[in-house]
C-alpha positions, 0 to 999 in steps of 0.5 A: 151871091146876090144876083139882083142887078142893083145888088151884085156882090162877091160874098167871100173875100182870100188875103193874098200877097197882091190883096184881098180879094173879093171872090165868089162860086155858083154852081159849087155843086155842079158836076161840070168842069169848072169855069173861072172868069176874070174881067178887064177894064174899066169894069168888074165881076158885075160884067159877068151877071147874065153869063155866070148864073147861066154857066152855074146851071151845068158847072161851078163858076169861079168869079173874082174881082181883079185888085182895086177892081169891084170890091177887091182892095190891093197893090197898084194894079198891073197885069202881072199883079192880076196874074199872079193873084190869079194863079194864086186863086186858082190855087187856092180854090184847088180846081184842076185844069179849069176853063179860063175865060178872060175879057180884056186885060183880063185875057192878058191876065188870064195867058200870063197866068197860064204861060209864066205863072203855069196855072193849070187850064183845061181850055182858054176863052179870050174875049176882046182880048188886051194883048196883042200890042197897042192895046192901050187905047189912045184916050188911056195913053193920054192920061197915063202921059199926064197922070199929074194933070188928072189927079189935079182935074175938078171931080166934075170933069173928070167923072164927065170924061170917064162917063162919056169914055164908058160909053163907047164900050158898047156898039148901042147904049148901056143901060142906066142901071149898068152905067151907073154899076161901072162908075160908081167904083169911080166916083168922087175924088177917091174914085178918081184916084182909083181909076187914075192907079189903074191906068198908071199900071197899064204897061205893054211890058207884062204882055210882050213875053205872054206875046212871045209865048202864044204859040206854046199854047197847047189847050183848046182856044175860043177867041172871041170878039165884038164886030163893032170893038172900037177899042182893040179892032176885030183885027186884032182877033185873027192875029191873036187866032193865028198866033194861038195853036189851032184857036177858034175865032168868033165874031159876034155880030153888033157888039162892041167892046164890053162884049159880056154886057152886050151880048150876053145871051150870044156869049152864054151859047158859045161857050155852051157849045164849046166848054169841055 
């Protein structure tokens, strides 16, 4: 694993029916329960930067880039392909009952995953969780309704839109080197392409049986959520709480949406604190 911030990469790669699939392990030698943690959108493994190596220090971490995220290639990407390549990789990596921990759409992919696709898990982690509907936010709800005019937009324009739509994920500012490792997966007209495939996969039909199931929940809960979210309000997280049996929820002070990155030291000691 390559931990320079310029350098983030995932060194193994696992064909599967929905892809090949960038993956990745620290920690392998560690003897703690494993923990495998899955991104949302519009981002990849590299959110996890700060919060893996800490993890790996007591356990093995698991790390993957969801299908046409990061350097994963893939089907045109749905929360339900993400779930089954998740269960696929939990499989694969042969862990029993690891801590799952999902960000985003990576929550949503994460409860699929456990609740339709019984993959295993010891306790779950759901960080501004895209579940509860609508969790398409507005802005992507417009571009999935004219998919067409997006795909044709001069590049310029579009990386402009996406750019200024990046930045309101976090409650401060990213920092340049951050900003540019999120867009760059974007950039040019092949990047365009890619995020445009990405949204036309957002539909609130993979979550509402997940939605329907949350009470069946029967592992340790953490939800955990960025008080200034502008993208899912932190009242979706008590409502996700108290849809969640006996689930804990933190609100974590001064971060907004893309909480891993922003407050990455905050996130490390609570799940220091709560991970089995």
């Amino acid at each position: 694993m390559a931990t320079d911030l310029a350098t983030w990469a995932l060194r193994d790669r696992v064909a599967l029916p929905t892809g090949t699939i960038a993956v990745d392990v620290l920690g392998a030698d560690r003897p703690g329960v494993p923990v495998v943690l899955t991104h949302g959108t519009p981002s990849w493994s590299y959110l996890w930067r700060h919060v893996a190596p800490a993890l790996a220090q007591d356990r093995p971490v698991h790390l993957w880039d969801l299908p046409t995220y990061g350097d994963s290639t893939g089907e045109r990407p749905s929360v339900d392909g993400h779930a089954r390549t998740l269960a696929a990789l939990v499989d694969h990596w042969g862990v029993d009952a690891p801590v799952l921990v999902g960000h985003d759409i990576g929550a949503a992919t994460t409860l699929r995953a456990h609740l339709v696709h019984g993959t295993p898990a010891g306790a779950l982690v759901l960080v501004d969780a895209a579940v509860l509907s609508p969790w398409v936010t507005g802005a992507t709800q417009h571009v999935r309704a004219h998919l067409d005019t997006y795909r044709e937009m001069p590049n310029h324009l579009f990386t402009a839109m996406i750019t200024a739509h990046l930045r309101t994920t976090v409650a401060g500012a990213l920092a340049d080197d951050a900003e540019w490792a999120y867009l760059a997966r974007y950039a040019g007209p092949e990047g365009q392409q890619r995020y445009l495939d990405q949204v036309a996969g957002f539909t609130e039909d993979d979550t509402r049986d997940v939605v329907a199931r949350l009470g069946e929940v029967a592992v340790p809960t953490d939800v955990v959520w960025g008080a200034e979210d502008t993208w899912i309000p932190r009242t979706a997280g008590s409502t996700l709480r108290n849809a969640l049996p006996g689930a804990q929820l933190h609100i974590v002070p001064g971060a907004g949406h893309f909480l891993p990155e922003e407050a990455s030291d905050t996130l490390i000691d609570l799940l220091n604190r709560t991970l089995p």
